[in-house]
NURO-474695 format. One record per atom (N, C-alpha, C): x, y, z. Coordinates in steps of 0.02 Angstrom, whole numbers, plus 50000, padded with zeros to 5 digits. Layout:
N
XYZ;...
This chain:
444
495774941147463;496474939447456;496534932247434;496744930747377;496874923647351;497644919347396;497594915247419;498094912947453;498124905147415;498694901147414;498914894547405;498554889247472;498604883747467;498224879747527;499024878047564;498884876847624;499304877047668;499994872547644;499704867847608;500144862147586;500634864247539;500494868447525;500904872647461;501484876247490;501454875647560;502044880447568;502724874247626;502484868547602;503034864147647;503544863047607;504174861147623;504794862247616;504614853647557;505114852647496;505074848047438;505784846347419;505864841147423;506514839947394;506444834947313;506824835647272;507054833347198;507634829247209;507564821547205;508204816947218;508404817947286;509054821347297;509304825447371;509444831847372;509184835247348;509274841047334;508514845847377;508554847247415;508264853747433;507814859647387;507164860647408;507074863847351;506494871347380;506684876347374;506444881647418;505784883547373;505194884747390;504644884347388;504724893647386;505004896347436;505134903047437;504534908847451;504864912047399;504084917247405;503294916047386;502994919647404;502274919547374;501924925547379;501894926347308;501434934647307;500474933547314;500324938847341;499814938147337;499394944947340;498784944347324;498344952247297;497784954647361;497854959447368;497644961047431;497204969147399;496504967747407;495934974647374;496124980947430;496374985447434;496204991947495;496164998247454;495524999847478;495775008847450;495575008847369;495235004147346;495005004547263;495485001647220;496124998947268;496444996947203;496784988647252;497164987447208;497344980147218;498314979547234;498584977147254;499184979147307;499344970947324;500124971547254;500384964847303;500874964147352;500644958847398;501084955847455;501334951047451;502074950647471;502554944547488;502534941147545;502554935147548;502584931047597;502894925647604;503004921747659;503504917047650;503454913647738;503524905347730;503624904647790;504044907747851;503834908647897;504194912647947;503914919447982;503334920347924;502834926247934;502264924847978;502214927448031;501814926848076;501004927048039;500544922248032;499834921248024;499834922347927;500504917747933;500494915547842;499884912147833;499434912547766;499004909947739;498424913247778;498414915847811;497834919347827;497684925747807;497004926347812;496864934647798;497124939547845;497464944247850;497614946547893;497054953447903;496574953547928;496024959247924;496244966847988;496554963448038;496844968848056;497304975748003;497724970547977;498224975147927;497744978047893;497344975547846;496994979747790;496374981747842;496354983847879;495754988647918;496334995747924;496944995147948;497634998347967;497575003647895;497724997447828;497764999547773;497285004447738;496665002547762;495985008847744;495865012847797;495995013347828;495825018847896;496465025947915;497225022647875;497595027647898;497675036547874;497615037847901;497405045247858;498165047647865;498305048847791;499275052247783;499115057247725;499305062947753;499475067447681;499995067947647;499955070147597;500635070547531;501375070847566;501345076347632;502145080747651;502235075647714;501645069447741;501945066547807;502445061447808;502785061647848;503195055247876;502905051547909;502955045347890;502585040647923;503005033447938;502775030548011;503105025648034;502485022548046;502735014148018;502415006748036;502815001448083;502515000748135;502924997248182;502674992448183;502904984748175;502774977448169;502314978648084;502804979848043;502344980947969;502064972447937;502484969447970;502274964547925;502484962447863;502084959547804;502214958847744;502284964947688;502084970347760;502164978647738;501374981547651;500924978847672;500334981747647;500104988647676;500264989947724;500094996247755;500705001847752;501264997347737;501765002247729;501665005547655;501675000047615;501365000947518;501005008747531;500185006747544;499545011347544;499985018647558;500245019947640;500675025547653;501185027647627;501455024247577;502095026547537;501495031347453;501085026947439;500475029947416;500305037747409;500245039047473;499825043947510;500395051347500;501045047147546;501455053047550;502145054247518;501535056547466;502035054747400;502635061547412;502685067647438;503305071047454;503635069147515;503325065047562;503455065247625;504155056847628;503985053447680;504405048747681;503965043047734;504085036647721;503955031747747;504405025947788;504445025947848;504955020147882;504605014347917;504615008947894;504445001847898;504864998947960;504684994347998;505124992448035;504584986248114;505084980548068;504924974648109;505464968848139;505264964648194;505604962348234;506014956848195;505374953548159;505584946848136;505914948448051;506414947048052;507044945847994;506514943947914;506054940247925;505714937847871;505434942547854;505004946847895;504194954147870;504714958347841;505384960647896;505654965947814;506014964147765;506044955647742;506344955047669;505624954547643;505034952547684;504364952647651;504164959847629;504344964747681;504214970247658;504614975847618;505234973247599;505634976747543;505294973147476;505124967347486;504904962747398;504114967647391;503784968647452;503124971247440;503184978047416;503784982047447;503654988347432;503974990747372;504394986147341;504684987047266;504264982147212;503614979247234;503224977247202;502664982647185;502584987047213;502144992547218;502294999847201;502854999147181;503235004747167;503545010147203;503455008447271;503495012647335;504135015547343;504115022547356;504735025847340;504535030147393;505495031247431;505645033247489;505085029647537;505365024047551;505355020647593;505995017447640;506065017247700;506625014747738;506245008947775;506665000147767;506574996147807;507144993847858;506844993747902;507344992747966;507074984947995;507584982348022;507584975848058;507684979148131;507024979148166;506954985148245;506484982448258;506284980748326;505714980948364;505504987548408;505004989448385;504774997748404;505565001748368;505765004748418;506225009548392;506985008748405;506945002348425;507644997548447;508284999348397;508174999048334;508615001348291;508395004148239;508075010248270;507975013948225;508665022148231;508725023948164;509255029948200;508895034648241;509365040048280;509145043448357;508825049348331;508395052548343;508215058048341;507445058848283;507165051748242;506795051748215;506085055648245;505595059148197;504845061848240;504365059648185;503865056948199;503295058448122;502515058948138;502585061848093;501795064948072;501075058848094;501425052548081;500945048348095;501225041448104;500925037448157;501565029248173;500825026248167;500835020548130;500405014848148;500635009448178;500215004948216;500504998648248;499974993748230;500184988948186;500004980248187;499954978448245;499434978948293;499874974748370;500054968348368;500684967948382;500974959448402;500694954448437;501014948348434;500864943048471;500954945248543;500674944248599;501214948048675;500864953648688;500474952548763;500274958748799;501074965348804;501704963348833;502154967248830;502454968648756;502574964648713;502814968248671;502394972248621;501654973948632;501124977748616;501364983848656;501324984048712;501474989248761;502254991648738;502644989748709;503264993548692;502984995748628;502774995848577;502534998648512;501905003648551;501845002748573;501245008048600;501715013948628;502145011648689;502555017948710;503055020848663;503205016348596;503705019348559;503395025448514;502915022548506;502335025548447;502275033748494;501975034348553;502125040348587;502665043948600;503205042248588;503705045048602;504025046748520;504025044348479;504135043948430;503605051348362;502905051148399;502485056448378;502695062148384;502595066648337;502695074848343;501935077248371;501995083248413;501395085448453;500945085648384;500215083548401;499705083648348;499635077848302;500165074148299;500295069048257;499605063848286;499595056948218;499115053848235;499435047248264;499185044548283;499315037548312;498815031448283;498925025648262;498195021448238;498575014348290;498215009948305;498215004748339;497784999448304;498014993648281;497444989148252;497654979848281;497184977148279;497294969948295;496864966948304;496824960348324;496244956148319;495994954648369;495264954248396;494944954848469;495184946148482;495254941448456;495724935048492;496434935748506;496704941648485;497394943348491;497384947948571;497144950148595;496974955248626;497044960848629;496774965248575;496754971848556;496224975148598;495834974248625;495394976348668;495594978948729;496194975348749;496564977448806;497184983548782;497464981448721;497894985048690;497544991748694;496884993048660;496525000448658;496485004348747;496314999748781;496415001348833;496825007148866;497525002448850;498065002648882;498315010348829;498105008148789;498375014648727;497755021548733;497215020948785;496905025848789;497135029948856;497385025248916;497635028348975;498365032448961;498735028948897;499275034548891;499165040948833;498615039948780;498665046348765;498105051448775;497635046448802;497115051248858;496325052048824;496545051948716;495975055348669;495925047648628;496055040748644;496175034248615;495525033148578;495135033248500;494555029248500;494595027048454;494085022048440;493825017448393;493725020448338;494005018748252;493785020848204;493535017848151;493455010248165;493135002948134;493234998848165;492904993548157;492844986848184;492384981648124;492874979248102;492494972648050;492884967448033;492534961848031;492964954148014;493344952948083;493144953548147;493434952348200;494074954448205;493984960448194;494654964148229;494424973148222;494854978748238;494814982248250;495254989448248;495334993448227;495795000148222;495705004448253;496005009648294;495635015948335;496375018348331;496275026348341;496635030648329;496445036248374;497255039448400;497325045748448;497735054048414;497605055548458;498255063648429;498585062648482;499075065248482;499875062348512;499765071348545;499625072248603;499545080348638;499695076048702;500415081348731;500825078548774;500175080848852;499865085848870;499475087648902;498855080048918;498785076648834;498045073648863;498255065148906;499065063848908;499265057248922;499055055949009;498715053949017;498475050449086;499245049349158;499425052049169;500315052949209;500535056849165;501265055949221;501705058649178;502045051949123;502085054149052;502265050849017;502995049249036;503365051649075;504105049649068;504145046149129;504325039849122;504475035149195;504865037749235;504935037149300;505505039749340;506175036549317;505945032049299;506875024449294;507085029049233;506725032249200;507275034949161;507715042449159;507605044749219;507995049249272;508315044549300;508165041649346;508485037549401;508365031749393;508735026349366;508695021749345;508645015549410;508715016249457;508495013649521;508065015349553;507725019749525;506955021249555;506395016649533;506145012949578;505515006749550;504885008849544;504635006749501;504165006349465;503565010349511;502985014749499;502565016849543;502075012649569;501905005049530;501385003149531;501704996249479;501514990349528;501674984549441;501194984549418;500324986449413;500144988649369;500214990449314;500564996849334;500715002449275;501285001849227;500804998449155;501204996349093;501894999649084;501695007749082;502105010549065;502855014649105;502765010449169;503355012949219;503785006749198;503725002049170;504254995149185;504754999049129;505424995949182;506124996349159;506244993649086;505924988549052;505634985348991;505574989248931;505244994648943;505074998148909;505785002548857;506525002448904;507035002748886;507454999448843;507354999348774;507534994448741;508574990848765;508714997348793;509434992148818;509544991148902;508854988748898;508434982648963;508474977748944;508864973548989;508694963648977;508184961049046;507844957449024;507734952049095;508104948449089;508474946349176;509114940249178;508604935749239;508934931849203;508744925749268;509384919649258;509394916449298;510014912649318;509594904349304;510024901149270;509704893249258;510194887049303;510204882849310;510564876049306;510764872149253;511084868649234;510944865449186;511574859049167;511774854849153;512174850149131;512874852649203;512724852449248;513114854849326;513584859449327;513074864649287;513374872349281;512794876749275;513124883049313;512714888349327;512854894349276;512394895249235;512374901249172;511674907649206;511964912849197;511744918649168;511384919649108;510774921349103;510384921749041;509974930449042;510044930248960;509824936448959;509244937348923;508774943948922;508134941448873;507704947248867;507234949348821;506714952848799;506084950048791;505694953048825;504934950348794;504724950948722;504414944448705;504434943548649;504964938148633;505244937448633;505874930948631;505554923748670;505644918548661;505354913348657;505644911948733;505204910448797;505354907848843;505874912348865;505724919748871;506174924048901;506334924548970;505614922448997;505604924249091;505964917949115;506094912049078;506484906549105;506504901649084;507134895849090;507194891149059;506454886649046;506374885648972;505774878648955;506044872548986;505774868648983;505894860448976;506064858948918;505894859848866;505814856848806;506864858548786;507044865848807;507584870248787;507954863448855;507924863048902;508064858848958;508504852748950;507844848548902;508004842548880;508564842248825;508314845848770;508944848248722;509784848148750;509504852448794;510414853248803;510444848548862;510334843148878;510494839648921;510514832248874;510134832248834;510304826048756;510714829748728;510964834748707;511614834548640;512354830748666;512524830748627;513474826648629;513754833748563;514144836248611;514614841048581;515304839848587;515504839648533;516254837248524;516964845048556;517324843348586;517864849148593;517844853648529;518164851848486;518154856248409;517594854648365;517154854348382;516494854348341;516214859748318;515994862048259;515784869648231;514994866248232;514604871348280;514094869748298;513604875148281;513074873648241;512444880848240;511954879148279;511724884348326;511054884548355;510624889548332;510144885248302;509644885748247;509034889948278;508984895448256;508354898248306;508554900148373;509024902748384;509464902848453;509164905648517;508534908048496;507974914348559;508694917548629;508484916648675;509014919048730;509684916448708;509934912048672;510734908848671;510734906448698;510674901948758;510624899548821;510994890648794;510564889048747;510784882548703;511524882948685;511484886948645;512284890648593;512924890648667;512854894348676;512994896048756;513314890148781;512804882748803;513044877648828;513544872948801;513174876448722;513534870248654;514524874248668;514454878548668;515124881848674;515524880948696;515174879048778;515484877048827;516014868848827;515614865548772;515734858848763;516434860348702;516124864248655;516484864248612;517144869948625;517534868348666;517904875948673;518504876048620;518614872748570;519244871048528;518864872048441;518164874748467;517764874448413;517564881048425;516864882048374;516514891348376;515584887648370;515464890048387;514494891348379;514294897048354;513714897448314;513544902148290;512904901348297;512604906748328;511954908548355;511454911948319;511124909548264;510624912448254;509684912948255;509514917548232;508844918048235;508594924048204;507954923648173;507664929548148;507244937148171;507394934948263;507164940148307;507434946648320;507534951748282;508064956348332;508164956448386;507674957648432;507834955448513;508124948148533;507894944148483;508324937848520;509214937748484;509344940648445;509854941048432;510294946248481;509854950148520;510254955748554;510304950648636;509924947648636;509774943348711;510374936548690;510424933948649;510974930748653;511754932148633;511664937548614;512404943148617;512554944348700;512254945348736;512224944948809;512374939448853;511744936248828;512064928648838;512604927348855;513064927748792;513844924448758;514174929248811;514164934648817;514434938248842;514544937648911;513904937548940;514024934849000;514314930449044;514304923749021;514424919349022;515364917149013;515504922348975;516134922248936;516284917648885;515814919048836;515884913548785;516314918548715;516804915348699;517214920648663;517134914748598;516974911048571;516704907748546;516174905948512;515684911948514;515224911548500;515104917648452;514614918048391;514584923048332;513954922448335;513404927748344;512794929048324;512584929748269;511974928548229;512264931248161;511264931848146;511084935648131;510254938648096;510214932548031;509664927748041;509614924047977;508934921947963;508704921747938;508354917247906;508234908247904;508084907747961;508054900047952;508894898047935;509214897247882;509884895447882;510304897347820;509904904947820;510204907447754;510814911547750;510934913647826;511584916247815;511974914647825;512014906247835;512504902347869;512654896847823;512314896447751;512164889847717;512764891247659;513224892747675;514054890447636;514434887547689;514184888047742;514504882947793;514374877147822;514794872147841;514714865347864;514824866647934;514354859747987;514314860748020;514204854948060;514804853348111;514814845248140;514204843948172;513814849348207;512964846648257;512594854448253;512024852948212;511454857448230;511094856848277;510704862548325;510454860448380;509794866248370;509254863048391;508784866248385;507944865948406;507724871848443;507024870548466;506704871848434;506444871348380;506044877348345;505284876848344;505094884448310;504584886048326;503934880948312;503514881348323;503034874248298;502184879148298;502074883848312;501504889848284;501884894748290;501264899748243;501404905648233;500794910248226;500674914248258;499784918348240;499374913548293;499324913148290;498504909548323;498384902048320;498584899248282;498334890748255;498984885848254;499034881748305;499524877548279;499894876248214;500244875348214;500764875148137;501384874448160;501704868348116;502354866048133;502704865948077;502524867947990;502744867947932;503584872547952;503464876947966;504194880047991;504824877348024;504424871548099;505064869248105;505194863248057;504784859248017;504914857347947;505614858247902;505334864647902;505824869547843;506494869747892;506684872347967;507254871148006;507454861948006;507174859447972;507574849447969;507654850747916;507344853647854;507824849747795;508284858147804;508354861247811;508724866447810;509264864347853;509284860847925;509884859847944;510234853547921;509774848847898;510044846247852;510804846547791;510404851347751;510874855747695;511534857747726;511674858547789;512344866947824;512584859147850;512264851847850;512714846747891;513294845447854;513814843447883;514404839747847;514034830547839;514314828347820;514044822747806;514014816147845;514524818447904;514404814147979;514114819647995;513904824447999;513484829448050;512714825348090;512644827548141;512174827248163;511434833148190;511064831948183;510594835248221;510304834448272;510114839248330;509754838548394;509104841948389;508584840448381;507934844048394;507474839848433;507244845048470;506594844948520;505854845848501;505534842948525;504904845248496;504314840948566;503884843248561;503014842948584;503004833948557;502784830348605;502804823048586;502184822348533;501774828348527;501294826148479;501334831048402;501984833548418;502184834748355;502714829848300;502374828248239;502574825648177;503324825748164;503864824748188;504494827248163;504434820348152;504354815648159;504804808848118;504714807448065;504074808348002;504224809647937;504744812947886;504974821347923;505084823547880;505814824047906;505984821147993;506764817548016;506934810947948;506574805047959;506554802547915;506804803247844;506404808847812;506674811647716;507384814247722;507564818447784;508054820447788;508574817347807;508724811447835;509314808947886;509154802447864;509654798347846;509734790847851;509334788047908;509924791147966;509814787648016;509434791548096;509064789248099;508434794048144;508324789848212;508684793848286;508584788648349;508174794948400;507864791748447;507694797348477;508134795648554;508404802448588;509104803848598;508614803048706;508314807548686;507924805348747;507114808448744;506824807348817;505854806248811;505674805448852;505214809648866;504714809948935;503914811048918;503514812448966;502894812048964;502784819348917;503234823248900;502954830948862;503474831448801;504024830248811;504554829148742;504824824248725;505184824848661;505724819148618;506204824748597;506714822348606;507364823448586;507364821448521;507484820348474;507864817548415;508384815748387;508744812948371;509404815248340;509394812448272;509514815548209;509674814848144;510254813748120;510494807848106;511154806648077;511264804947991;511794806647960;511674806547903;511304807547853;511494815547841;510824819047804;511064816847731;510194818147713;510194816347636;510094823247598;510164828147626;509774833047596;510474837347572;510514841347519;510994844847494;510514850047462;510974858547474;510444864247452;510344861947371;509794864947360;509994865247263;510074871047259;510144878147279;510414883647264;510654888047314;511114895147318;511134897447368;511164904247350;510824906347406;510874915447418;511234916847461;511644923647447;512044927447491;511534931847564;511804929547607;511194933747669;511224942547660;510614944847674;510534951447651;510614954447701;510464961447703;510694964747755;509964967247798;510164970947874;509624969247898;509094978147896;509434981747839;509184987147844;509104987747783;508524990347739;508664990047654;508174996447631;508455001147596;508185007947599;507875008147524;507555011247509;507015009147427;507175018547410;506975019147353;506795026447315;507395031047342;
């Protein structure tokens, strides 16, 4: 797979103008032939080989008449190969993060892939009711639990006989994943292993699942768990399940809501802490929280701003459903969620204070190019007194590219593990704009 060097994909500006670097195709060998993929910052283990996927991609066995589901597809290479295969049948794609299915609609109309459905869903979160198929593969995710929900969706989701494939990388912990995916369908094995990672595959036969596959909580929803052991009894597993936990914060008590997989779900960070205890929010201030994970930020900013609106986004489905809750809870009537892209569905609007933690890795290896791309991006949506609030890791780089972006650059507050920031007077203006897409996009 030919890839660009890392440097190639940081955010560039022309005078003051903003300048999106965007996509990047790239050629990927499976199966005798050659298959391009889209990519783009925001994609979990950009610039890398991804050898899990293309082990996924040569190992899945689909005939002409199957339906087939990819859960966490990715840049959607494995979705391509299976659209391939089943050429009368049908193919449904479907990932958490907002970026893999605009990556995987550009991949699969690069390939010619017809009857294909992409969904913005984690496991089967939003997928429509009553779907069955012939065969589900799983990318396993970042996250011992949110592996374990694509594993139980993938079973429930199988028609009797159907196949199941599981793939990921033995530093990811797929080793445990096979495990866990052999005690529920009972026949789990290995069908390669090369380039440090791994694929194995089951038949979906309701007889060979190790228990009973159906939790009690979902009869009796107050019946606990048999065992906290046992992956597959947690209430979690219910996609309209939140974990709540209750915070402190600026001498108020909030309600927070959350999914595994969402950034700092089991409870308030420090880093999220400090943030909202450095911002200055004006009464009528139109405020975005940038990367919003639980809302919890958005939420507080609201609170400040009650003569104003916040708008909460992020590219997680689950974190967009955890801070819909949030708002809700809380009683924030003020507040608009909205599925984006870094700040693409929000970038015809101005905006008195951006606030934001963002992400700083992704995959495996430190990398902070992303929250990069979130400064000059909130940059662009500022009004021109606007300000910015971001947090970051004291040994992460934000004052260069605070600096290109903002006149005026103070740090707001600082301790032995974070800096606050604040960016005043941005220099940065978009040089072009796209309309935000939608979060479901159907091909053939």
């Amino acid at each position: 797979m030919s890839r660009p060097s890392q440097a190639s994909w940081r955010r560039a500006t022309v005078g003051n103008r903003l300048v999106d670097s965007d996509w990047r195709e790239t050629t990927v060998a499976v199966r005798g032939r050659s298959w391009e993929v889209f990519e783009k910052l925001g994609l979990a283990g950009l610039g890398e080989r991804d050898h899990a996927a293309e082990l996924l991609a040569a190992d899945v066995e689909v005939d002409r008449a199957d339906h087939v589901l990819v859960l966490s597809c990715g840049a959607g290479l494995v979705g391509a190969v299976a659209a391939s295969l089943a050429v009368d049948g049908e193919v449904v794609l479907a990932d958490a993060n907002l970026v893999a299915v605009e990556a995987a609609r550009r991949t699969m109309a690069a390939n010619g892939a017809q009857r294909v459905r992409v969904y913005h869903s984690m496991g089967a979160s939003q997928l429509p009711v009553g779907l069955t198929f012939d065969v589900v593969g799983v990318r396993a995710p970042k996250g011992r639990l949110p592996t374990i929900q694509l594993i139980w969706d993938a079973f429930r989701l199988l028609r009797p006989g159907g196949r199941f494939y599981l793939a990921g990388a033995n530093d990811e912990g797929i080793q445990s994943a096979f495990e866990r995916a052999r005690r529920l369908f009972g026949n789990f094995a290995l069908v390669e292993y090369r380039g440090g990672s791994r694929v194995g595959c089951a038949i979906r036969d309701r007889l060979s699942a190790a228990g009973d596959p159906e939790p009690a909580w979902r009869d009796n929803p107050t019946t606990e768990p048999r065992e906290a052991t046992d992956d597959f009894a947690s209430p979690l597993l219910d996609h309209l399940t939140f974990h709540e936990f209750q915070c402190d914060v600026v001498g108020r008590s909030y309600r927070v809501f959350s999914r595994p997989g969402v950034f700092s779900w089991e409870r308030l960070d420090a880093g999220t802490r400090a943030l909202i205890e450095a911002m200055e929010v004006g009464a009528r201030d139109r405020v975005l929280d940038l990367g919003c994970g639980t809302g919890i930020v958005g939420v507080v900013a609201a609170d400040h701003a009650r003569a104003g609106d916040v708008y909460l986004v992020d590219a997680h489905v689950d974190a967009l459903a955890s801070a819909e809750r949030t708002a809700s809870a809380n009683g924030r009537t003020n507040c608009l969620v909205v599925a984006s892209d870094s700040t693409s569905a929000v970038q015809e609007i101005r905006f008195d204070v951006v606030v934001t933690n963002p992400p700083f890795h992704l995959a495996r290896h430190a990398d902070y190019d992303l929250a990069i791309k979130f400064i000059f991006d909130a940059a662009a949506v500022l009004r021109p007194t606007g300000r910015l609030y971001v947090v970051g890791n004291r040994f992460l780089g934000y004052d260069e590219p605070l600096a290109k972006a903002f006149a005026s650059v103070r740090i707001a507050s600082a301790d032995q593990h974070y800096r606050v920031f604040v960016g005043e007077t941005p220099r940065i203006e978009r040089a072009h704009s796209r309309q935000p897409r939608a979060r479901s996009t159907t091909f053939g």
